[in-house]
C-alpha distance (Angstrom), angle and dihedral (degrees) to the residues before:
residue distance angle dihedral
X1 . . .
X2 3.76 . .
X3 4.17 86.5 .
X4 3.52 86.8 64.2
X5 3.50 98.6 46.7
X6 3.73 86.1 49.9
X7 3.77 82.4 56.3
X8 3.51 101.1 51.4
X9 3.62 96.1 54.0
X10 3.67 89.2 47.7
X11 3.72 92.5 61.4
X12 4.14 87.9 38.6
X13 3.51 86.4 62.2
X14 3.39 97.5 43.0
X15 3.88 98.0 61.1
X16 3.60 91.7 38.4
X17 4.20 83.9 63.7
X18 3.58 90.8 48.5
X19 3.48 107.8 103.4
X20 4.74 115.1 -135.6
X21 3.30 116.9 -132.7
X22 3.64 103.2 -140.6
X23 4.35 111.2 -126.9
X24 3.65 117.1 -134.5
X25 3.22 125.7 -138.9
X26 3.73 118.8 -142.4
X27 3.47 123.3 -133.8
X28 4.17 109.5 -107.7
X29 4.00 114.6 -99.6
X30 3.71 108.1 -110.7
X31 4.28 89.4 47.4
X32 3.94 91.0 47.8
X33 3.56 90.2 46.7
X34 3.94 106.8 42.2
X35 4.19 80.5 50.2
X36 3.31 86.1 63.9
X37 3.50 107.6 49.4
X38 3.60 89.5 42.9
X39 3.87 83.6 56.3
X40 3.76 96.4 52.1
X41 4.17 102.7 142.0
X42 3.86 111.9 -111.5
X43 3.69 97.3 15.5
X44 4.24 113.2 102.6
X45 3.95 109.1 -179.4
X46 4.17 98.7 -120.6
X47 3.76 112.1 -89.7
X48 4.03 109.2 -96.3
X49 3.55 133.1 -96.7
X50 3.98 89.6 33.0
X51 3.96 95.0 -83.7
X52 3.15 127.8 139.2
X53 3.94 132.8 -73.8
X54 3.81 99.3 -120.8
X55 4.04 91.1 39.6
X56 3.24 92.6 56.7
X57 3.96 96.0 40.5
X58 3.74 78.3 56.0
X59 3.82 103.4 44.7
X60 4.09 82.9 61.9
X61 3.35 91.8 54.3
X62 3.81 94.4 54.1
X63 4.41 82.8 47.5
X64 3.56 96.7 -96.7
X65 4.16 127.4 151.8
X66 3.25 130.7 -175.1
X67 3.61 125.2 -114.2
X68 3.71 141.5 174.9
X69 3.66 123.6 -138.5
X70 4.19 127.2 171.9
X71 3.97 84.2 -8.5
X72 3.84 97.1 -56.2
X73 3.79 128.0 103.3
X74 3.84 119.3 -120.0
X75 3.80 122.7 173.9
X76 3.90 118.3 -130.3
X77 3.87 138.5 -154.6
X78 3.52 137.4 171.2
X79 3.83 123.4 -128.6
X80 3.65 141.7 170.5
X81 3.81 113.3 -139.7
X82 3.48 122.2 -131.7
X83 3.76 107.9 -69.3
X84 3.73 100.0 16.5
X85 3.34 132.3 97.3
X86 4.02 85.5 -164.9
X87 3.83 108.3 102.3
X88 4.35 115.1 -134.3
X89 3.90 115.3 -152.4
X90 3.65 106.1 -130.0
X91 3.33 123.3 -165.6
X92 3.89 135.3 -175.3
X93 3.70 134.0 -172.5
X94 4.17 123.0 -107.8
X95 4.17 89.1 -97.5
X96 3.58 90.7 48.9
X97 3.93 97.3 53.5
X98 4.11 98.8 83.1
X99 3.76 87.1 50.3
X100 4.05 94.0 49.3
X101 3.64 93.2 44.9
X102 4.21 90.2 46.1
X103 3.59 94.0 54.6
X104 3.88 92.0 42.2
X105 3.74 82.2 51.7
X106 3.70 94.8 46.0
X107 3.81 93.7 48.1
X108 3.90 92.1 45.2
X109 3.81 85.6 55.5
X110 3.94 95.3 47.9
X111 4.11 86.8 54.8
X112 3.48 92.2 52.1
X113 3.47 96.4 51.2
X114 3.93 90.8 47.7
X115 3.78 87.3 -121.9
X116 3.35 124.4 136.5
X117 3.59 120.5 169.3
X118 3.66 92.4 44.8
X119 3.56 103.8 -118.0
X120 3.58 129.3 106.6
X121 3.83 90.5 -116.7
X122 3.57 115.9 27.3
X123 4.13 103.5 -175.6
X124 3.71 83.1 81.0
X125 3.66 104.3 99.2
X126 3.74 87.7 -59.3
């Protein structure tokens, strides 16, 4: 009895020496391949909704993604207003983008600056 119990734990630690070689799993064909065409060097898909290159290069930067909704594109961001820590989805239409991304812009600018009011002197009547 105790000879094979010496034996079992021989073989025990035997496999638990015996190093796994981990199996990959490759990735199915049609994935592996439609990553790769979509990866094809020098080609960028057009930016949605027919705008622009550098607007919508910007409207990324300002946290916006495109979206389509009854057949249209919109482009969506999430914010928190002022005194919330509750994010709001807002959305705005493909003609409304520029001016979105201007004012952003404009009040980005204004912050920077340190000025608020948005005149060059603000002690006159505000």
């Amino acid at each position: 009895m105790r000879t094979a119990t010496l034996l079992l734990a021989a073989t025990l630690a035997g496999c638990a020496a015996t190093p796994q070689t981990p199996t990959a799993t490759p990735a199915p064909a049609p994935v592996a391949a439609a990553k790769a065409a979509s990866a094809a060097p020098g080609t960028r898909p057009p930016p949605p909704g027919g705008i622009s290159a550098d607007l919508y290069s910007k409207s990324l930067q300002y946290g916006y993604r495109a979206r389509q909704r009854s057949g249209t594109t919109i482009f969506c961001k999430n914010d928190a207003p002022i005194g919330s820590r509750l994010e709001k989805e807002t959305c705005v239409s493909v003609d409304s983008l520029e001016e979105a991304i201007r004012q952003a812009e404009m009040v980005r600018d204004q912050m920077r600056r340190g000025n608020s009011c948005g005149k060059a002197d603000c002690s006159n009547g505000g």
